[in-house]
C-alpha positions in Angstrom: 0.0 0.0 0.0 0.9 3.3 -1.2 0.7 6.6 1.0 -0.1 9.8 -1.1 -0.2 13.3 -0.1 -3.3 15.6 -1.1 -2.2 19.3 -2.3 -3.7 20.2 1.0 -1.7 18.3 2.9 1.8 18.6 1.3 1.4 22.8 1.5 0.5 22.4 5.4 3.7 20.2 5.9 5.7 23.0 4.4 3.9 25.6 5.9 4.7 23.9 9.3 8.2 23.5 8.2 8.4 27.2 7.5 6.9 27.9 11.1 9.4 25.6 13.0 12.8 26.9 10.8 11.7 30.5 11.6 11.0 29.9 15.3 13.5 27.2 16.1 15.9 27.1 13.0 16.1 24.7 9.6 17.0 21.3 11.6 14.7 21.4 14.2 11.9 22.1 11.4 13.5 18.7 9.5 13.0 16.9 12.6 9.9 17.3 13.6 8.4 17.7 9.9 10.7 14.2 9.1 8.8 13.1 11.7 5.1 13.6 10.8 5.8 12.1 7.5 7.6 9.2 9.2 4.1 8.7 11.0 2.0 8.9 8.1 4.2 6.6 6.1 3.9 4.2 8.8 0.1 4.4 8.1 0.8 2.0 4.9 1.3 -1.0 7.1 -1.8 -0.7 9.6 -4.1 1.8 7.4 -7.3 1.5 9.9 -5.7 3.5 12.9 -7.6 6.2 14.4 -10.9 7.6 14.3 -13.6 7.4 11.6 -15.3 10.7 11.4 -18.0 9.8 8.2 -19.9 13.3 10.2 -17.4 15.3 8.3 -16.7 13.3 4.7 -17.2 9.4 4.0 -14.3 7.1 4.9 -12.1 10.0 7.0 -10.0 9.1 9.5 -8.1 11.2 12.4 -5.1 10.7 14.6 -3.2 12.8 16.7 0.4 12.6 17.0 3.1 14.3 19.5 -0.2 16.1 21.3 0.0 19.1 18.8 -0.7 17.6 15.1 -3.9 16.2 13.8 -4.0 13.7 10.8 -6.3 13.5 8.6 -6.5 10.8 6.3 -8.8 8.0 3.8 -7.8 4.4 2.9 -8.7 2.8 -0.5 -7.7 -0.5 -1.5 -4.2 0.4 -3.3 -3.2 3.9 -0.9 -3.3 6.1 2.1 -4.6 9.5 1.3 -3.2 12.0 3.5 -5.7 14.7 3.7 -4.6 17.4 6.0 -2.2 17.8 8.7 -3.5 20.4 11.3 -0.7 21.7 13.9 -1.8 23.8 17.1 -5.5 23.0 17.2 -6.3 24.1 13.9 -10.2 23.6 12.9 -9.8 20.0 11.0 -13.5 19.3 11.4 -14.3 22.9 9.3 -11.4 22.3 6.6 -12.4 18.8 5.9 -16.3 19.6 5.6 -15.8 22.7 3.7 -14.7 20.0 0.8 
């Protein structure tokens, strides 16, 4: 199984990259983005993790990781679709509706 990243979700991984380098410098930000797309990569081998949430779209899942970052995500038969990665408490429920 294939993980894939959705527009969406590949501008909010460099957004948060951004954030973290101007804050806390250019490693840190490769550490702790390296490490979101670790996660979700992970997601290939045991797709079904999380929460369904079919209230806001059909066949959405969320997990949290580190506390801080929501993951939003779908499974077909042949890929993980990474949806949205929402840092800080960011509204996923209103993003992933709004679609």
């Amino acid at each position: 199984m294939k993980v894939r990243y959705s527009p969406t979700a590949a501008k909010q991984l460099q957004d948060l990259y951004d954030y973290v380098a101007l804050a806390s410098g250019a490693d840190r930000a490769n550490v702790f983005v390296g490490s979101i797309v670790d996660y979700c990569e992970r997601l290939a081998a045991f797709p079904r993790r999380g929460t369904k949430r079919d209230d806001l779209r059909p066949g959405v899942r969320i997990v949290g990781f580190k506390r801080r970052v929501t993951i939003a995500f779908s499974v077909a038969d042949t890929a993980v679709e990474i949806l949205g990665v929402f840092y800080g408490g960011r509204s996923f429920e209103s993003a992933l509706a709004d679609k």
